[in-house]
Legacy VTK file of the C-alpha trace (Angstrom):
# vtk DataFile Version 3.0
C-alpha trace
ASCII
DATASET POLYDATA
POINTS 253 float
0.000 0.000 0.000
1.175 3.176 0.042
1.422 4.119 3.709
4.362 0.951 2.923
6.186 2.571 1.164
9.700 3.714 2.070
11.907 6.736 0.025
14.546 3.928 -1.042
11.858 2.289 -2.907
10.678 5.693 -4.630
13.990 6.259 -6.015
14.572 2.678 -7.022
11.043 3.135 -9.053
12.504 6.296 -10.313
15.414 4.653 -11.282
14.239 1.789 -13.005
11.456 3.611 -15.082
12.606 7.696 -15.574
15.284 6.499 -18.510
15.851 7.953 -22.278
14.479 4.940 -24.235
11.125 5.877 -22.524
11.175 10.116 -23.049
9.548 12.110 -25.260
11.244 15.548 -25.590
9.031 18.366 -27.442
11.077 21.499 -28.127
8.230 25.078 -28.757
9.449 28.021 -30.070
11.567 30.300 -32.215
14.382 27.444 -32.468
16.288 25.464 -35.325
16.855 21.410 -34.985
20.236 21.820 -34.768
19.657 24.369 -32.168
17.293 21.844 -30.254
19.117 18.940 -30.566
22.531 20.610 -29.069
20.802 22.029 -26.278
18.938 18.444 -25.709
22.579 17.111 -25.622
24.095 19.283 -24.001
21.851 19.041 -20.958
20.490 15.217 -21.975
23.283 13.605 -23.879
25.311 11.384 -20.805
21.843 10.152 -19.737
22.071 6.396 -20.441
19.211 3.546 -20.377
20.591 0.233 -18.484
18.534 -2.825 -18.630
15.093 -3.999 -20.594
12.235 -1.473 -20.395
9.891 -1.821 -17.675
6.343 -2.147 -18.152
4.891 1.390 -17.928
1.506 0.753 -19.257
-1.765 -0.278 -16.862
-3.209 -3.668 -18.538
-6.889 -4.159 -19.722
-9.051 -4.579 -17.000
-13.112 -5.823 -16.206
-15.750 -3.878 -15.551
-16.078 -2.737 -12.429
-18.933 -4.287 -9.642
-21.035 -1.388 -8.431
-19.937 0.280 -4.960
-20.574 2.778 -2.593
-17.908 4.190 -0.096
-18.081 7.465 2.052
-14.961 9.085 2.882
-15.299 11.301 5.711
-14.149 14.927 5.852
-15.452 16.862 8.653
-14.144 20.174 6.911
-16.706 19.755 4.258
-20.191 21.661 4.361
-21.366 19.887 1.174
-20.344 16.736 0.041
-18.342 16.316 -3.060
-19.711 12.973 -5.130
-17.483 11.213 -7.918
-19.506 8.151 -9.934
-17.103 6.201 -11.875
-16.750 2.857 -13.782
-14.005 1.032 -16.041
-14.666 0.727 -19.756
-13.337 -2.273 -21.769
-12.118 0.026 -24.364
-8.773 1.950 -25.262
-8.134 5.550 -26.925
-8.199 3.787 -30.142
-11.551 2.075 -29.939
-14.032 3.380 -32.826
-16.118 3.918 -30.189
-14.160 6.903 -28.489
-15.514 9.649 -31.153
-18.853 9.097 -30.538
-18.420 8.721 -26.747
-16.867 11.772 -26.613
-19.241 13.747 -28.403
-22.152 12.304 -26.190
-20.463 13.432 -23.191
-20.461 16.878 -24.590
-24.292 16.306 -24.589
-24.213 15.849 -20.777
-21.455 18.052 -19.434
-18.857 20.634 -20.426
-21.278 23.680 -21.609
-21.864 24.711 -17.848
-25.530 25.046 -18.342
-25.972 24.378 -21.994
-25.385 21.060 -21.096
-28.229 18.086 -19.828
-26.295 17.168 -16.573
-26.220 21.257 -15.277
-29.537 21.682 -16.719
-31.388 18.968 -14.954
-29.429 18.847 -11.743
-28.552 22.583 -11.171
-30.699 24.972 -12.908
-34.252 22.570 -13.194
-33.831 20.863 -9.400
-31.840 22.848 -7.663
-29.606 19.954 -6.212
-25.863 20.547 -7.512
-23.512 23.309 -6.878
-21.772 22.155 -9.937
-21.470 19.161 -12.045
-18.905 17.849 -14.778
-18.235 14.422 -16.613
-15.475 13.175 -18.341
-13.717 9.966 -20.138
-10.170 8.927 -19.565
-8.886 7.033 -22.302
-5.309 4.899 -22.282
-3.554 2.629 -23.980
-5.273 -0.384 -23.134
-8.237 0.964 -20.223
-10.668 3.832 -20.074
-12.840 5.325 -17.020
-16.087 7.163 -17.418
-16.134 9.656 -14.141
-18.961 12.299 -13.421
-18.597 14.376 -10.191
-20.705 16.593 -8.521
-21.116 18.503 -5.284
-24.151 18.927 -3.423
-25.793 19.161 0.507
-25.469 15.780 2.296
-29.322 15.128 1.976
-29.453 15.588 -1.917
-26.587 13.189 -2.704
-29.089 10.266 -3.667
-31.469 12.552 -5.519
-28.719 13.874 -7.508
-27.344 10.053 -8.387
-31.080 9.727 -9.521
-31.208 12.132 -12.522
-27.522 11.254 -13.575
-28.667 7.657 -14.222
-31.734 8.733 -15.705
-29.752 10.966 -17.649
-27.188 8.026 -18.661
-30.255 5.973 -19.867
-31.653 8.203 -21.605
-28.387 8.679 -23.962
-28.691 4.415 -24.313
-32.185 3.821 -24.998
-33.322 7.236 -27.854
-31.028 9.246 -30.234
-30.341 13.019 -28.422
-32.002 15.930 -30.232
-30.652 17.791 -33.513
-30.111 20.843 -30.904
-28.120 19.257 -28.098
-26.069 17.051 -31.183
-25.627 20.436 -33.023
-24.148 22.246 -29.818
-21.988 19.109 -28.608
-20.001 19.432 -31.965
-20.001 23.507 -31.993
-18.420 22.632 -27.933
-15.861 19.919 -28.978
-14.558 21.594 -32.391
-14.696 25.005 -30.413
-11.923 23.380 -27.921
-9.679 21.958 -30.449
-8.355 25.201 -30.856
-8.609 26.641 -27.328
-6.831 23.652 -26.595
-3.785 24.671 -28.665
-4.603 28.662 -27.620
-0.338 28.894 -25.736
2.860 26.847 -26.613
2.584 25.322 -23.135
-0.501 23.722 -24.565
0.749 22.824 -27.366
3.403 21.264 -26.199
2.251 19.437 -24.162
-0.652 17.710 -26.912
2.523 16.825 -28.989
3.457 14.701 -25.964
0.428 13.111 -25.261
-0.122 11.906 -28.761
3.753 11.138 -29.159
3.919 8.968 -26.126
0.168 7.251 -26.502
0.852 6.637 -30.186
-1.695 8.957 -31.840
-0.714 10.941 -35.190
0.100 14.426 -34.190
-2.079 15.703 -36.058
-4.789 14.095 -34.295
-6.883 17.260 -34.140
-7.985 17.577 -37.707
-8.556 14.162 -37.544
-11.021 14.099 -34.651
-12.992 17.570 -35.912
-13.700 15.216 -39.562
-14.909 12.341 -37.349
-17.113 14.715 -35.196
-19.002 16.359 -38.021
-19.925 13.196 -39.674
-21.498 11.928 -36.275
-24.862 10.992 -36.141
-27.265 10.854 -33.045
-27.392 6.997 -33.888
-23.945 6.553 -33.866
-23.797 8.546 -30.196
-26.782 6.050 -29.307
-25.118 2.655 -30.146
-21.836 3.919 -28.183
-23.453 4.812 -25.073
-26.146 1.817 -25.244
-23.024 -0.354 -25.997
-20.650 0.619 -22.791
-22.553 2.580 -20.422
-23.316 1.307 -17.571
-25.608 3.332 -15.470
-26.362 0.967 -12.682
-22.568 -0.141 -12.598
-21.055 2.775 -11.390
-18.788 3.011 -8.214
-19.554 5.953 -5.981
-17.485 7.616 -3.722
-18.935 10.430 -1.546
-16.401 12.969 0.718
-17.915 14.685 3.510
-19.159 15.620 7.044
-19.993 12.090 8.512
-23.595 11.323 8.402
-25.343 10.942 12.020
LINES 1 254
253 0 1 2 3 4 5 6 7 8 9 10 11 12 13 14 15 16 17 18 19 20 21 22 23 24 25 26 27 28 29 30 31 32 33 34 35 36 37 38 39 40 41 42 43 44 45 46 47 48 49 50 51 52 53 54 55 56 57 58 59 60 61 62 63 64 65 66 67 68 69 70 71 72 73 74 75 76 77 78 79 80 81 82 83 84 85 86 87 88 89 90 91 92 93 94 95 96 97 98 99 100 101 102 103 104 105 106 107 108 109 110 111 112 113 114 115 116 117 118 119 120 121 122 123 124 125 126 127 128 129 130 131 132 133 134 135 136 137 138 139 140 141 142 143 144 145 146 147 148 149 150 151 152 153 154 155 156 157 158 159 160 161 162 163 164 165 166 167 168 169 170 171 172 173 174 175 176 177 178 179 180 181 182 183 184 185 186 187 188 189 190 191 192 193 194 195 196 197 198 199 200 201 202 203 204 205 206 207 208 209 210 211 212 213 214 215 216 217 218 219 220 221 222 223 224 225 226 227 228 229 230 231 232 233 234 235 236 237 238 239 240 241 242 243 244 245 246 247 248 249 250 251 252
């Protein structure tokens, strides 16, 4: 666990996985490739690799058994909610396009979005509300999180799974599918708005194994999406009643 572990066995994981055959470098700016690749030497150059790579990548795992844990936090006046569950699917799954775009449906357009519009601004029971996918090499997680007063935690849970059933069982409107695209191709740019940013991208789709330019790719697959093909994703690996929760707060009397 990690209360076990000791600072000699930090820096022999350092060790053993921080090595050159497993860096990406990304250089931004005004600057040649001979410029960057003197200074990268210069600074980089005696770092050696010793022994095979290490495995660096979390394997495939099942889906998740639903679960409920409390984690209590009595400096918390509202409780802060996270509903999560493991996907059998990796960033390069056909299926992450359209999953993507139907969480843009749900969350990420504060209240142009279904999640703040039913929980927030129609029932009054969230103080804010956001969803997201993580996708890896070989895993994803589905996560939606929410804060709320101790008594409206269940209430809240209610709509979300409604919500999440909803997107499985009828195709969303030609509205919310029009403004989920307009959000998504919006951000691909945003995204790329400071060379910090873009930076950064270049590493994540360098070290994940994505083209870099990724971008333009995604924005052609999002415009062709239909509200079928956002149906058959979500009805396909959704799980609304399989989610783990895991509520922080004030200890319930």
């Amino acid at each position: 666990t990690v209360s076990g572990l000791r600072l000699k066995d930090v820096r022999a994981y350092y060790k053993k996985v921080f090595r050159p055959d497993m860096t990406t470098i990304v250089v931004i700016g005004k600057v040649t490739p001979a410029e960057a690749k003197a200074v990268i030497g210069k600074y980089f150059g005696a770092w050696k690799a010793a022994g095979p790579q290490p495995p660096a990548v979390l394997p495939r795992v099942p889906d998740n058994a639903p679960s409920a844990t409390a984690v209590p936090d009595k400096s918390r006046v509202q409780d802060d909610v996270v509903l999560a569950e493991t996907l059998r699917l990796n960033r390069f799954s056909p299926a992450y396009y359209p999953l993507e775009l139907g969480n843009h449906v749900l969350g990420g357009g504060f209240y142009a979005t279904r999640l703040y519009r039913d929980l927030r601004e129609n029932a009054g029971l969230a103080y804010y509300v956001d969803s997201s996918f993580e996708f890896g090499k070989k895993r994803a997680v589905y996560m939606i999180n929410y804060g709320c007063a101790p008594g409206n935690v269940a209430k809240a849970r209610a709509i979300v799974i409604h919500d999440l059933k909803q997107m499985r069982e009828r195709p969303v409107s030609p509205h919310d599918l029009r403004q989920a695209k307009a959000i998504l191709l919006r951000e691909i740019p945003l995204a790329e708005s400071s060379t910090e940013s873009i930076a950064l991208n270049l590493i994540h789709r360098s070290t994940i194994g994505l083209p870099l330019d990724e971008p333009e790719i995604a924005a052609r697959h999002y415009v062709k999406l239909t509200a079928q093909d956002v149906q058959k994703a979500f009805a396909g690996w959704i799980r609304p009643d399989g989610l783990a929760e895991v509520t922080e707060g004030a200890p319930h009397e």
